[in-house]
C-alpha positions in Angstrom: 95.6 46.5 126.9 93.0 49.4 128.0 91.3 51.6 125.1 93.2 54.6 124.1 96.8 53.2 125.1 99.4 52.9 122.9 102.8 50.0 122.8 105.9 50.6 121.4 107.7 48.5 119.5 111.6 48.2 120.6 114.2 46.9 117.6 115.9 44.1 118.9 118.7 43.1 119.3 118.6 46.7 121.3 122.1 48.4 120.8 123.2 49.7 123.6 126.5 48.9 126.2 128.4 45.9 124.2 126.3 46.0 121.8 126.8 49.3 120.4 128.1 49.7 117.2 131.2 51.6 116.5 130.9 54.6 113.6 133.5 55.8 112.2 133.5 59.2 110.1 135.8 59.6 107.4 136.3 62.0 104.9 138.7 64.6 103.1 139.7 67.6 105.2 136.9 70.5 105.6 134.5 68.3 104.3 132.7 68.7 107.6 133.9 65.6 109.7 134.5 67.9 112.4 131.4 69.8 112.4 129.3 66.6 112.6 131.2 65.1 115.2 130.8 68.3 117.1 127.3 68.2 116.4 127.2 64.8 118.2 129.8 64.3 120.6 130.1 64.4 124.7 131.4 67.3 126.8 134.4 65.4 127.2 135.5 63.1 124.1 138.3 61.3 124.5 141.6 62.1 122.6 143.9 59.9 121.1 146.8 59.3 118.6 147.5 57.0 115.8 150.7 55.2 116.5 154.4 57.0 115.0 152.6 59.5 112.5 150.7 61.1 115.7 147.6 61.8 113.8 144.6 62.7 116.8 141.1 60.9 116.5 138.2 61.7 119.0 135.7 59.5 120.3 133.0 59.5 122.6 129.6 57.4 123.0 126.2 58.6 121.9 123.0 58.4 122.8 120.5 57.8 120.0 116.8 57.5 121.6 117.4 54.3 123.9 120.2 52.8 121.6 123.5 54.2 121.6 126.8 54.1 119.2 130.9 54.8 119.4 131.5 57.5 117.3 135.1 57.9 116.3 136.6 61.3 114.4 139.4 59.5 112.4 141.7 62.2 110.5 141.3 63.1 107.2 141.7 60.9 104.2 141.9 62.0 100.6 142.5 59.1 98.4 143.1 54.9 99.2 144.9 55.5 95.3 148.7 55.2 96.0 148.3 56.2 100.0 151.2 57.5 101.4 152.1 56.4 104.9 149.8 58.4 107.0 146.8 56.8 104.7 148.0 53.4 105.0 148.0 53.8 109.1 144.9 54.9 108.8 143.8 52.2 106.7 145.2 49.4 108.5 142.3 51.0 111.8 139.5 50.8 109.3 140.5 47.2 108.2 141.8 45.5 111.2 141.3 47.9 114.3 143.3 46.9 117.8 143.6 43.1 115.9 146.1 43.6 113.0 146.4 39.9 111.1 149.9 37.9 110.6 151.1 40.0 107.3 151.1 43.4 110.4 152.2 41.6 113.9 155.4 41.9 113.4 155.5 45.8 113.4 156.7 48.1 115.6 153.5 50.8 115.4 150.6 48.4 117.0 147.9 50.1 118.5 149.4 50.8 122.3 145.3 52.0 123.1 142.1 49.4 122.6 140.8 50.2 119.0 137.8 48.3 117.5 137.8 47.9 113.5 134.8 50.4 112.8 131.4 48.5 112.5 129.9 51.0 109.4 131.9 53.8 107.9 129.9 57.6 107.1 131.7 59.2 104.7 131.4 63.0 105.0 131.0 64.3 101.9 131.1 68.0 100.4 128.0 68.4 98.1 129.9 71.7 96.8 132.8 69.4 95.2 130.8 66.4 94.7 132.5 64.7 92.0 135.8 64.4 93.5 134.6 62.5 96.6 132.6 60.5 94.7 136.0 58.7 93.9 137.0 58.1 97.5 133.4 56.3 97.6 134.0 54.1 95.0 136.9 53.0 97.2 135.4 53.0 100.4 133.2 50.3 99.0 135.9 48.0 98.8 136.5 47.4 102.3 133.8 45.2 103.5 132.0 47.8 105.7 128.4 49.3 105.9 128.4 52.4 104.7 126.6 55.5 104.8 127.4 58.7 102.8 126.8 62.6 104.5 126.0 64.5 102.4 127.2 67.8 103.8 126.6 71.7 102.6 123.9 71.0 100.8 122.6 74.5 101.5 126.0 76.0 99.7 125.3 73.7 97.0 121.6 75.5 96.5 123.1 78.6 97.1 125.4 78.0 94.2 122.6 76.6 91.8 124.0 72.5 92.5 120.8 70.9 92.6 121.2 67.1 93.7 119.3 64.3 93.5 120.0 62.7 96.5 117.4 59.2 95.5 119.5 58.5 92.6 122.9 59.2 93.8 121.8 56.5 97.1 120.1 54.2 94.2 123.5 54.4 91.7 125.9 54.0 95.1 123.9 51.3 96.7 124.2 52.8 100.0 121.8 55.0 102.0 122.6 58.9 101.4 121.6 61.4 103.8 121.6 65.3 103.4 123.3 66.9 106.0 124.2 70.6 107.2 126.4 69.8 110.2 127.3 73.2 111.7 124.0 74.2 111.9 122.7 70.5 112.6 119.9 69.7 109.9 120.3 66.2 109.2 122.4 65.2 111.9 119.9 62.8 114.1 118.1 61.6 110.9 122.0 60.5 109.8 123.2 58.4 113.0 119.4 56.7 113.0 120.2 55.6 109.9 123.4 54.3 110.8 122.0 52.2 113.7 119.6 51.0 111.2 122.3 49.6 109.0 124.5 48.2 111.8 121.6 46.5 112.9 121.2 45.2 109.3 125.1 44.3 108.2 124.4 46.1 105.3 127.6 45.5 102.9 127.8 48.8 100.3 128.2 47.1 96.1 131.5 46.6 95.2 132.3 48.9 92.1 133.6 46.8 89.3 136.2 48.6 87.2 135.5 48.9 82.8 134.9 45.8 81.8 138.7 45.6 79.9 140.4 46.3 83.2 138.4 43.7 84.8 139.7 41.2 82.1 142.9 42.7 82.3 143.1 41.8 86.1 141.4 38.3 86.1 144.8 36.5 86.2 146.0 38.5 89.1 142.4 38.3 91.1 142.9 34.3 90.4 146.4 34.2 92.4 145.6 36.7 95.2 142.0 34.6 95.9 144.4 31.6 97.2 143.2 30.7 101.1 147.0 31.9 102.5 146.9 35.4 100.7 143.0 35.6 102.5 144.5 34.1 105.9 147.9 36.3 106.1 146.1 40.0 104.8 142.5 39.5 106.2 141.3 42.2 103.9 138.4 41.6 100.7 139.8 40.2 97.8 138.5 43.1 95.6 140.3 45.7 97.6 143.5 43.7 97.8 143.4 43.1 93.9 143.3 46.6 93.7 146.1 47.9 96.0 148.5 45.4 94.8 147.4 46.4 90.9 148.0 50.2 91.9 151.1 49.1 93.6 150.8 49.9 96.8 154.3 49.4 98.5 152.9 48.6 101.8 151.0 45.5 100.3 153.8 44.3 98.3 156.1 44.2 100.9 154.2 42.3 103.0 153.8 39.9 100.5 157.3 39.5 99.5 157.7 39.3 103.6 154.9 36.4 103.9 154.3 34.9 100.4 158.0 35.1 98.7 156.7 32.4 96.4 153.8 34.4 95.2 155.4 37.3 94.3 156.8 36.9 90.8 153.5 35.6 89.9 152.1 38.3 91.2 154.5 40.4 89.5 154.3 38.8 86.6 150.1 39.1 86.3 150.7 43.5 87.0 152.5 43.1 84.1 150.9 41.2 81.7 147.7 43.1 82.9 149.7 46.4 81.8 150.4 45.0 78.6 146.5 44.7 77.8 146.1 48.1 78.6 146.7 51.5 76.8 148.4 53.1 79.7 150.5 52.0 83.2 148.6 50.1 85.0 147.9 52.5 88.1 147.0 55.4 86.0 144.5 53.4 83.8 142.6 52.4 87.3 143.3 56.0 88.6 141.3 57.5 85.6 138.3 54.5 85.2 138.2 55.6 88.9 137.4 59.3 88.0 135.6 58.9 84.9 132.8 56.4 86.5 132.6 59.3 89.2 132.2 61.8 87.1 129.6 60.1 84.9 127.8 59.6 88.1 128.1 63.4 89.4 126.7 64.3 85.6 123.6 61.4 86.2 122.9 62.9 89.8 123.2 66.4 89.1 121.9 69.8 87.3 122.7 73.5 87.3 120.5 76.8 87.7 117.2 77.4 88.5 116.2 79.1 92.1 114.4 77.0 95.0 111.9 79.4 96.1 109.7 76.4 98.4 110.6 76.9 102.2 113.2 79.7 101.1 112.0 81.6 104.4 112.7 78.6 106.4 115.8 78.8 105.2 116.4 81.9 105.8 115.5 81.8 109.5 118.4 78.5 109.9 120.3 80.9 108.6 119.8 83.7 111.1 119.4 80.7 113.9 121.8 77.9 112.8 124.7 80.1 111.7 127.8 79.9 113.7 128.0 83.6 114.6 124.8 84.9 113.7 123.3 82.0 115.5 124.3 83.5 118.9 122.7 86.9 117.8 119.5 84.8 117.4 120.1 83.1 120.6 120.8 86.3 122.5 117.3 87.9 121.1 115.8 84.8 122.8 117.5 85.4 125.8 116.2 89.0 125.9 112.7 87.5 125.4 112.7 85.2 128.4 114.3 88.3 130.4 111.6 90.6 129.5 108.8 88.2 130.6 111.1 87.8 134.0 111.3 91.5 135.0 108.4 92.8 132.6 105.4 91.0 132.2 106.1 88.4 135.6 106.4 91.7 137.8 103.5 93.1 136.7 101.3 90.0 136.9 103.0 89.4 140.6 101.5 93.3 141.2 98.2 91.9 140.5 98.2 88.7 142.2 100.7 87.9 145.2 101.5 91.3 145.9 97.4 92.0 147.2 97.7 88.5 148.8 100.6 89.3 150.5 99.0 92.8 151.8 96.0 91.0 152.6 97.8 89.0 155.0 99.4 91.2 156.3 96.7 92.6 158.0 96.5 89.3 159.9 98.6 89.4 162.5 97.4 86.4 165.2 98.5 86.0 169.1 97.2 82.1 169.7 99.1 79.3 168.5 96.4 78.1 166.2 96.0 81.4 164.5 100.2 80.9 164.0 99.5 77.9 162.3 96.8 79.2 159.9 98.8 82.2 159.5 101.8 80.4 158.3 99.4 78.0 156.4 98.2 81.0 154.4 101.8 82.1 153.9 102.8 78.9 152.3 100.2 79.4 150.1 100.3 82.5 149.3 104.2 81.4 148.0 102.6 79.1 146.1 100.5 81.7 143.9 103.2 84.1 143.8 105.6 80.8 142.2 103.1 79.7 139.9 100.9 82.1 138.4 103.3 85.5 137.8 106.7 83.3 137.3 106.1 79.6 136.2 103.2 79.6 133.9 104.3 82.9 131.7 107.6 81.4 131.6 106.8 78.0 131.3 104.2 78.7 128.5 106.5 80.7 126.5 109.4 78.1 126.6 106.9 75.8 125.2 105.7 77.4 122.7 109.2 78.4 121.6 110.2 74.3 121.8 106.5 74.1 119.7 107.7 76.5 117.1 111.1 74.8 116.8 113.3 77.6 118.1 114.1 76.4 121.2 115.7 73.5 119.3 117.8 75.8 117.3 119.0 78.0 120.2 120.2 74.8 122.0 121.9 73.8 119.1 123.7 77.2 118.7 124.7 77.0 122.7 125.6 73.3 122.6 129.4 74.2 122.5 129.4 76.5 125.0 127.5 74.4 127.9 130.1 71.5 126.5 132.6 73.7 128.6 130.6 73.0 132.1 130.0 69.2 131.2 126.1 69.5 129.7 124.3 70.1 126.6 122.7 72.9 124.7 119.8 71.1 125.7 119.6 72.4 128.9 119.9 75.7 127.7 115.9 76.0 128.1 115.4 74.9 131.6 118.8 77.8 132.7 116.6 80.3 130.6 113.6 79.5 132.9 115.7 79.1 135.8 115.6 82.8 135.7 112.3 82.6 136.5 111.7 80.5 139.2 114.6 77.6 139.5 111.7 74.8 140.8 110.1 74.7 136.7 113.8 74.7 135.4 114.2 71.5 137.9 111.4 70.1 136.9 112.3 70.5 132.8 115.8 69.2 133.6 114.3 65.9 134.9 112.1 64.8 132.2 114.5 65.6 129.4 118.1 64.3 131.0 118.9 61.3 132.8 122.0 60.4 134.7 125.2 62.5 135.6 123.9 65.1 133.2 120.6 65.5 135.3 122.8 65.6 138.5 125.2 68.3 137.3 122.4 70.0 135.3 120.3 70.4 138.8 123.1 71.2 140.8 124.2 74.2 139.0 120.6 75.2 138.3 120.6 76.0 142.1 122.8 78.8 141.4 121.3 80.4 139.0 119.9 83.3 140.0 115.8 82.9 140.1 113.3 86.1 139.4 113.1 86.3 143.3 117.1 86.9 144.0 117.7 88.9 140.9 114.8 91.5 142.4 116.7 91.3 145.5 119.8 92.1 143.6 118.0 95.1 141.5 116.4 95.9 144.8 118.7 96.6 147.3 122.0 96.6 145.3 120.6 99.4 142.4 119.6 101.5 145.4 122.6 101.5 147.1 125.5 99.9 145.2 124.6 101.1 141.7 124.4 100.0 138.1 128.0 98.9 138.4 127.3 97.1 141.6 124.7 95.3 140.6 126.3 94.4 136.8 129.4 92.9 138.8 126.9 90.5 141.2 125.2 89.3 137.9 129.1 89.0 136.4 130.3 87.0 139.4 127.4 84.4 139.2 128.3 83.7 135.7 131.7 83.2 136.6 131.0 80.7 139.4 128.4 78.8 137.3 131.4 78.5 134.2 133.9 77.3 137.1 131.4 74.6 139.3 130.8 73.6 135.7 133.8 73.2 134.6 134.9 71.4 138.1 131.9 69.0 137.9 132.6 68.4 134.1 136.1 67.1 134.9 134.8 64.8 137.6 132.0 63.3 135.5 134.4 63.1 131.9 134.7 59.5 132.2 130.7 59.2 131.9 130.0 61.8 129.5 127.7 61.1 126.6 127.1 62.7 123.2 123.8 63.8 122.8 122.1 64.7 118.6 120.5 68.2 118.8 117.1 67.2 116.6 116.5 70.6 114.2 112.0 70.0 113.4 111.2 71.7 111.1 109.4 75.3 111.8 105.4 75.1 112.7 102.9 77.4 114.3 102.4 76.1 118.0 98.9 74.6 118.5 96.9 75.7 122.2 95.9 72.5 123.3 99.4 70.3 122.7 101.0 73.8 124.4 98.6 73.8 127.2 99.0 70.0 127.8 102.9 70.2 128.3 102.9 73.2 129.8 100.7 71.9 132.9 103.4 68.4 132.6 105.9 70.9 133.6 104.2 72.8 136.2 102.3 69.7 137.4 105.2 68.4 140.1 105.1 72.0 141.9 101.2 71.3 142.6 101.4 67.9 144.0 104.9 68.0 145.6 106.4 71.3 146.5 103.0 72.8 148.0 103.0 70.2 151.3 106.8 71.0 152.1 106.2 74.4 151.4 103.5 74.7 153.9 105.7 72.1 156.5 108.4 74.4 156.4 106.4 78.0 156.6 104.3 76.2 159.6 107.6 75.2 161.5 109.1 78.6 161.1 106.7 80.5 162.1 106.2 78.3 165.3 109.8 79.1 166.0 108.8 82.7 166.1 105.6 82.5 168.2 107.6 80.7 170.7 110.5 83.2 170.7 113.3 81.2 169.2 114.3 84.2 167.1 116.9 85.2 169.2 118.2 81.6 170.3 118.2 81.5 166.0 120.0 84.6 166.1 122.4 83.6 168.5 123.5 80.6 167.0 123.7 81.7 163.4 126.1 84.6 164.8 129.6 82.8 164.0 128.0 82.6 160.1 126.4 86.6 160.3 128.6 88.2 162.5 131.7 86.8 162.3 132.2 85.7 158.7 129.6 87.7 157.3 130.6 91.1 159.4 126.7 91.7 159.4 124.6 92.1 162.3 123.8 89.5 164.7 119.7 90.1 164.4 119.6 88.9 160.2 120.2 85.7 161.1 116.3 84.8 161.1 116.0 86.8 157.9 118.2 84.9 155.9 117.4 81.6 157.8 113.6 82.6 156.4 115.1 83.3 153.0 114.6 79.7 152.5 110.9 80.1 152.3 111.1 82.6 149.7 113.9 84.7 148.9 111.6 88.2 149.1 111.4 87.4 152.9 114.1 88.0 153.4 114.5 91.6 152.3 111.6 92.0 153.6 112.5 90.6 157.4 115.8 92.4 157.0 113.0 95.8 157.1 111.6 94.9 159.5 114.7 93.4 161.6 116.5 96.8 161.5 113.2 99.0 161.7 113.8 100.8 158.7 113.5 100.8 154.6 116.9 103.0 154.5 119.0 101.0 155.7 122.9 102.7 154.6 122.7 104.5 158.6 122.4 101.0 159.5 124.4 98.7 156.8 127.4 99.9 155.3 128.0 99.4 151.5 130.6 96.7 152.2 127.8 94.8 154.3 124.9 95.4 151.7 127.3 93.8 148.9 128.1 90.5 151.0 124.7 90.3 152.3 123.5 90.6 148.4 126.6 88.2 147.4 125.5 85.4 150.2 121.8 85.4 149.2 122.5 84.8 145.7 124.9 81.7 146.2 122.7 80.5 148.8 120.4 77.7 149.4 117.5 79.0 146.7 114.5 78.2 148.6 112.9 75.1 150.2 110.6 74.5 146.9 113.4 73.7 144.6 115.2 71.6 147.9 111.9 69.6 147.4 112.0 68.9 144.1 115.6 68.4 144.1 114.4 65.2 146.9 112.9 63.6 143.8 114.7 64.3 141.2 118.1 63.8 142.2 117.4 62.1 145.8 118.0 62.9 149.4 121.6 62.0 149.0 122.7 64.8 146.3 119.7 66.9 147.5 121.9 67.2 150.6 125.0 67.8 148.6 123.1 70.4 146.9 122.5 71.9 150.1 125.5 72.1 151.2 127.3 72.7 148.3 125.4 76.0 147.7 126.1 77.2 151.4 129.4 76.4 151.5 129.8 78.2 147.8 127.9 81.1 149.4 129.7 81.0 152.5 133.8 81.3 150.4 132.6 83.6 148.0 130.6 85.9 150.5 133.6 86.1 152.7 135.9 86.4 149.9 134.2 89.7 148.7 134.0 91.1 152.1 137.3 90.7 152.3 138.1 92.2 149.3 135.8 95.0 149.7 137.9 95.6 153.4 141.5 95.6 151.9 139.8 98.0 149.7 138.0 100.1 152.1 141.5 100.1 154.0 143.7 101.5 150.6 141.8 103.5 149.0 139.5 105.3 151.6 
């Protein structure tokens, strides 16, 4: 191994495909079950219903680092203590899954979809009414499953002076406890690691033994249900069956009287002799040694008053951030950020830098062939800079350090539910935000933090997001001529076509949808040198791939010109200008050359018609689809090149045409709307 390189160690067996375990969350209702699920799951979970009492559950696969897990949303559950029938549906899933033993086949509810028994159990738990969940723990212990508790709202808790010690209540349980806050995500990617970790393991939670005089109470009805055909008709742990039949749970005693007619006097006849022992019926005595040992817990774990003042700011901020409404407030001020670097501070550093570039070549204007070639060599260059350094690196750099700081992580978060309605994450909300930029970094960010379908659809609506280049287009020529309201409704209809290709690529892709945890770090100052380091990672694929292809395609167009193909290229774009478009027949080589960059192309149209005020020469219907077609299409041969090795030739292509034929139906469709309009109301 060389000096300075680093191995990493991979748990094995790796749990992943087959492998992967199947978590179930269970819980009382608002507890949170919903929120963490939400916090975890797919675009796309699936939706099912319990057999005859109809109850939904929602599942969907995970991915966890490289290991992955089933995570099922089973309905709520408030006691195992005398379930009624809803409960005991439910509980026959956590037991026996799709495989219900002899003492169940004979039913008329079995499962009608595929249904593994749950391989650990989290039990979402409120940390604001502790004590009363602690109860359903003591039962959830019995069945013979890992289990993990959540401990959820743990920030109301604090807020309403509940201070918990979270070591001693895992220590007292005997089963890993984790602190959550699931609507805002704290916790939630610390929680599933550690229920890989005890899949992996087979961790079995203590059984809780009732008082000692119950236990001695019920010894002579533990001896006759621990016979091999009660253990080979049921299929449940003795210690949970003792107690079900001892509470006299119907459903268990009729399947016994069904199965075991022979046992069931004895049976009987141990409940009531165990009764006898006791100072009250039988199911109320286990009913309150149930809640007393969970209260005495609660009182060992617990304590009142007092303030937390260490990290109070942080908490303040996840509450600005992290909270469901005011969350998207935070998100929005982001948002604003990154907008103001587009048309603020990138403007004004393209004034210093391309802009002159561009002026300086300008002046170059060569007759010879090879002078074409150095000219057009210079040009792709000169695209390079004006990329890179007023666009990418501002944009880049500040995305970083937002991601640095922990923000970033937070805003995607906030947005995850919204970007689950166009098949992605809130993951990607970063690279859309730099997409505003320049859509070739926002590529490039997609690729090294998504893999798969969610990569593919990811890129492929990035295309159509409307880059720093288009949008000055847009304010351009559309503010000048079409107005604030012109321009708003452009910006409006992209959104509206990104929401419906998402929406349409989402559907196709459900089946392979996978949850993805939103990690919340915790707040820190970003450092220059790790912020330098990934910002060049991110720009780095621009400098060694984009610049070659770039310079191919401005060397190849500009041959075309020198050799007087523009009106062959005018000509045979004409059915796509003329016809569909209703523009004149000589943009055709400006928007052709849009692919370049997209300023080119305003600036060819100039120079194609002659003229800066072009209204004499455009009418407002032709500005508006000329604006419409250049946002929807192709975005520029940079981002095409990056697209060849990110998602490959083949959906490169797609890409490609996807966006012209999008450009090509929506273009028309507003021109022809702006007509009938034109036509009735003058």
């Amino acid at each position: 191994m060389n000096a300075g390189s680093a191995s990493v160690v991979l748990p094995q067996p790796l749990l992943r495909g087959r492998r992967r375990p199947r978590v179930a969350l269970v819980g009382r209702q608002r507890s949170g079950r919903s929120s963490l699920f939400l916090a975890a799951s797919s675009a796309s979970p699936q939706q099912r219903r319990l057999p005859r009492a109809g109850d939904v559950y929602a599942e969907c696969v995970v991915d966890i680092g490289l290991e992955q897990i089933s995570l099922v949303d089973l309905p709520a559950v408030d006691s195992l203590h005398l379930p009624g029938a809803r409960d005991v549906l439910l509980l026959k899933y956590l037991l026996w899954g799709d495989r219900w033993p002899p003492v169940a086949a004979h039913e008329d509810d079995l499962p009608a979809d595929p249904f593994d028994a749950p391989d650990v159990l989290i039990q979402v738990v409120d940390a604001t009414a502790l004590q009363r969940d602690l109860e359903l723990s003591r039962e959830l212990c019995l069945l013979g499953k890992p289990l993990l508790i959540a401990l959820n709202r743990v920030d109301e808790a604090r807020r309403k002076g509940v201070y918990l010690n979270i070591g001693a209540l895992a220590e007292l349980l005997g089963v890993p406890v984790l602190p959550t806050v699931a609507h805002m995500g704290i916790g939630v990617s610390e929680l599933f690691a550690a229920a890989l970790e005890v899949a992996r393991a087979k961790r079995l939670p203590p059984v809780p033994a009732p008082s000692p005089h119950i236990a001695a109470a019920l010894e002579p009805l533990r001896a006759l249900l621990a016979q091999p055909a009660v253990a080979q008709n049921f299929d449940v742990p003795l210690p949970f069956l003792c107690m079900q039949v001892a509470e006299n749970n119907d459903y268990f005693l009729h399947e016994l009287a069904c199965h075991l007619p022979q046992l069931l006097p004895q049976v009987l006849a141990a409940r009531e002799a165990a009764a006898r022992r006791l100072p009250r019926p039988l199911p109320d005595e286990l009913h309150a040694d149930r809640h007393h040992q969970a209260a005495t817990l609660f009182e060992n774990v617990s304590r009142y008053g007092g303030t937390a003042t260490a990290g109070r700011w942080q908490r303040l901020l996840d509450g600005f951030f992290l909270h469901p409404r005011w969350g998207l407030v935070g998100s929005t001020l982001v948002f604003a950020l990154v907008l103001l670097v587009v048309f603020k501070v990138s403007s004004t550093i393209d004034a210093w830098t391309a802009a002159p570039l561009v002026d300086w070549a300008q002046q170059w204007q060569p007759a010879s062939t090879t002078g074409v070639v150095g000219r057009a060599v210079v040009d792709g260059l000169i695209g390079l800079v004006a990329i890179v350094v007023p666009y990418m690196l501002p944009l880049v750099l500040l995305l970083v350090a937002l991601e640095e700081s922990g923000i970033m992580h937070r805003v995607a978060f906030v947005v995850d539910r919204g970007f689950h309605r166009i098949g992605l994450h809130g993951g990607v909300a970063a690279p859309f935000l730099v997409g505003l930029g320049c859509n070739v970094p926002a590529i490039s960010m997609v690729a090294a933090g998504s893999s798969g379908k969610e990569r593919l659809v990811a890129t492929l609506l990035l295309a159509f997001v409307p880059c720093s280049a288009r949008s000055a287009i847009i304010l351009a020529m559309g503010g000048k001529y079409l107005g604030g309201l012109g321009v708003f409704a452009i910006f409006a209809l992209t959104f509206v076509v990104l929401t419906l290709l998402g929406s349409l690529l989402a559907r196709h892709y459900a089946h392979v949808a996978v949850g993805l945890i939103q990690e919340i770090p915790p707040y820190a100052l970003p450092r220059w040198r790790p912020l330098l380091s990934r910002t060049w990672e991110r720009c780095r694929d621009i400098v060694t791939i984009v610049t070659p292809l770039l310079v191919a395609g401005s060397i190849l167009l500009a041959l075309l010109g020198h050799f007087g193909a523009d009106e062959w290229i005018n000509l045979a774009l004409s059915p796509v200008t003329h016809w569909w478009l209703g523009l004149p027949v000589l943009l055709g080589v400006p928007i052709l050359f849009g692919i370049l960059r997209k300023e080119l192309s305003l600036l060819m149209v100039y120079q194609a018609l002659g003229t800066i005020e072009i209204v004499p020469l455009l009418d407002h219907v032709q500005i508006a689809t000329f604006l419409v077609f250049i946002t929807f299409y192709v975005p520029c041969v940079s981002t095409f090149a990056l697209m060849l090795r990110t998602i490959g030739p083949r959906q490169a292509g797609f890409s490609v045409v996807l966006s012209v034929a999008v450009a090509l139906f929506i273009a028309g469709g507003v021109r022809l709307l702006l007509e009938v309009w034109r036509l009735l109301f003058g």
